[in-house]
LUMFI-363551 format. One record per atom (N, C-alpha, C): residue in one letter; x, y, z. Coordinates in steps of 0.001 Angstrom, whole numbers, padded with zeros to 6 digits, always signed. Last residue first. Example, Ala and Ser with C-alpha at 12.3 -4.5 7.8 and 13.67 -1.06 7.14 Angstrom:
2
S+012850-002250+007080;S+013670-001060+007140;S+012900+000030+007870;A+013190-005690+007800;A+012300-004500+007800;A+013200-003300+007800;
! end
This chain:
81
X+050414-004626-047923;X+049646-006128-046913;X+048512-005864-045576;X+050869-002770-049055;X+049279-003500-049630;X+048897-004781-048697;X+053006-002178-047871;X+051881-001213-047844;X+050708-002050-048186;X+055284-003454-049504;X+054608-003415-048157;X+053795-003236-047879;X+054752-002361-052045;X+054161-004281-051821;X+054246-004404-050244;X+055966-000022-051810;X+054428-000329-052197;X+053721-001481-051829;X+058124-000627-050967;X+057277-000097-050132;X+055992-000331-050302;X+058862-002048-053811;X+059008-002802-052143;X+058602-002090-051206;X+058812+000593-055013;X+058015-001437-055187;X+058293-001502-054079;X+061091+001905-054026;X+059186+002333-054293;X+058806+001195-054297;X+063006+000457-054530;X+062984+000852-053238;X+061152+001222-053083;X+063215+000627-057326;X+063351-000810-057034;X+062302-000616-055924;X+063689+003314-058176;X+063064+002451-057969;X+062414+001248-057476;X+066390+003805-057216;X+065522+004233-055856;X+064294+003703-056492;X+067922+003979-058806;X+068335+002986-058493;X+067523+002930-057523;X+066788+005663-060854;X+066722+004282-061304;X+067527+003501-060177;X+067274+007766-059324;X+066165+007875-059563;X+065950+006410-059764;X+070737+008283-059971;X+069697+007782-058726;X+068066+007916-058895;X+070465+008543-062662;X+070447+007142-062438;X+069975+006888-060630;X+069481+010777-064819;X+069597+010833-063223;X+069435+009110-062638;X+069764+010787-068044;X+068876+010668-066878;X+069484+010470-065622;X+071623+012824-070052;X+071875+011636-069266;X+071038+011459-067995;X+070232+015014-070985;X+071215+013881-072050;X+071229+012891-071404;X+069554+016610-069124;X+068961+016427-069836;X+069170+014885-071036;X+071722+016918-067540;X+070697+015938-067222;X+069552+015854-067922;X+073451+018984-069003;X+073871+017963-069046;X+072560+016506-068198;X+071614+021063-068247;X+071583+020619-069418;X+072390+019452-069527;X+072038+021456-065619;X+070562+020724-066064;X+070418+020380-067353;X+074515+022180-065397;X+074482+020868-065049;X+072888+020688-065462;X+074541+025262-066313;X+074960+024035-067371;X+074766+022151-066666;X+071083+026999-066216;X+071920+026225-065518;X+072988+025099-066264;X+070464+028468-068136;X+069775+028449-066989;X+070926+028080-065827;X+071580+027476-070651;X+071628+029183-070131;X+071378+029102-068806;X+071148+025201-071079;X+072498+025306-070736;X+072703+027076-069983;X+068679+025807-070958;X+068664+024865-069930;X+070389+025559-069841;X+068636+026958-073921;X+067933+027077-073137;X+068361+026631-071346;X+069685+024809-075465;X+070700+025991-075353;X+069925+026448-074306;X+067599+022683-075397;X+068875+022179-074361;X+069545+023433-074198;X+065580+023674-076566;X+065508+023254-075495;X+066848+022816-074317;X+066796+024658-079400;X+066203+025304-078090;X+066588+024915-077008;X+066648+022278-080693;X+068316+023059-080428;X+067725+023550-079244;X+063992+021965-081034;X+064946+020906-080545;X+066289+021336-080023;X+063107+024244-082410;X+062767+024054-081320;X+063590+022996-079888;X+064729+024021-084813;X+064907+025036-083939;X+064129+024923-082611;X+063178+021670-085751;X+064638+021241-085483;X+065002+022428-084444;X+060625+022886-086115;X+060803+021408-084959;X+062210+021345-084703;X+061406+024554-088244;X+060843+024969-087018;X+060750+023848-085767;X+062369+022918-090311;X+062966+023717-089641;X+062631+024200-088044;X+059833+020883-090749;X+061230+020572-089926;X+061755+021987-089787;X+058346+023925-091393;X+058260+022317-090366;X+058853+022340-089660;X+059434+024480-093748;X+059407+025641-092442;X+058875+024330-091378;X+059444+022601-095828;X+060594+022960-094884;X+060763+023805-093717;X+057023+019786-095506;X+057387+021330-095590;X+058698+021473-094947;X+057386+016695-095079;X+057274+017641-094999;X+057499+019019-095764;X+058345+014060-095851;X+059008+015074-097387;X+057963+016207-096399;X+058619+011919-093945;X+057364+012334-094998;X+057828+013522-095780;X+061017+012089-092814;X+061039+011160-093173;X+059508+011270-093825;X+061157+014791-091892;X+062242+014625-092892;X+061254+013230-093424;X+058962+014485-090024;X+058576+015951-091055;X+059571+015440-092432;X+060403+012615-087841;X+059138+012540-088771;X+058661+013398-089861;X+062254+014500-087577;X+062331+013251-087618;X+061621+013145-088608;X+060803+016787-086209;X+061745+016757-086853;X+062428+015683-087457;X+059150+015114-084235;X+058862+015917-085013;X+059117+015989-086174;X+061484+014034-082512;X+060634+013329-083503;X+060193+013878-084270;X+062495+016486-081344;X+063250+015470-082454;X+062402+014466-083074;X+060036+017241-079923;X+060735+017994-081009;X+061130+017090-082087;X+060217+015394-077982;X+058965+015281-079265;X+059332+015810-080501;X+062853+015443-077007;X+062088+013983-077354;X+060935+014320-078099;X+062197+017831-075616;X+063224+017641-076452;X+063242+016335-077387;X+059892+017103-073615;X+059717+018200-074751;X+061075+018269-075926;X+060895+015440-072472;X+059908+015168-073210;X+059813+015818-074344;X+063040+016699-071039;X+063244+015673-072034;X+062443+015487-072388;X+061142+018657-069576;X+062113+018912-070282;X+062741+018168-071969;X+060248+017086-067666;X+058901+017722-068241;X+060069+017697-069732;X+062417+016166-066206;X+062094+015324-066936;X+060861+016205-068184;X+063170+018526-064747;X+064255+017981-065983;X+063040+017450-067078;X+060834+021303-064455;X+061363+019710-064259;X+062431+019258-065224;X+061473+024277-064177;X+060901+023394-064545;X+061442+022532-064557;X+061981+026479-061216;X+062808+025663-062083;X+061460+024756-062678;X+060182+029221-060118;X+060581+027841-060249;X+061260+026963-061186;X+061323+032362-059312;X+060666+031529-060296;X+061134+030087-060096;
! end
């Protein structure tokens, strides 16, 4: 089976908590937020099961990624000449 993406990941942990966020901060229902907050725990106990370093990249984005940006532009702006 294939690993799902970190990033797909943080999204999905990032909506949750809004969710859950948002449900507290309108007086929601409590099965709501509950259910957004249990979804939010999920996602990371989940990952930590799978693997514990994907759960730790869940928290902290993958900075080689941000440093290999730069590197994409400047191919790209090659490329267009």
């Amino acid at each position: 089976m294939n690993p799902v993406p970190v990033t797909r990941l943080r999204l999905k942990f990032y909506a949750f908590a809004a969710l859950a966020t948002v449900g507290v901060v309108l007086n929601a229902p409590a099965w709501s937020i509950a259910a957004s907050a249990f979804l939010c725990a999920a996602v990371p106990l989940a990952m930590a099961i799978q693997c514990p370093g994907r759960a730790r990249a869940l928290f902290l984005p993958d900075r080689a990624a941000d440093a290999a940006a730069p590197t994409r532009k400047v191919v790209e702006h090659a490329e267009s000449r």
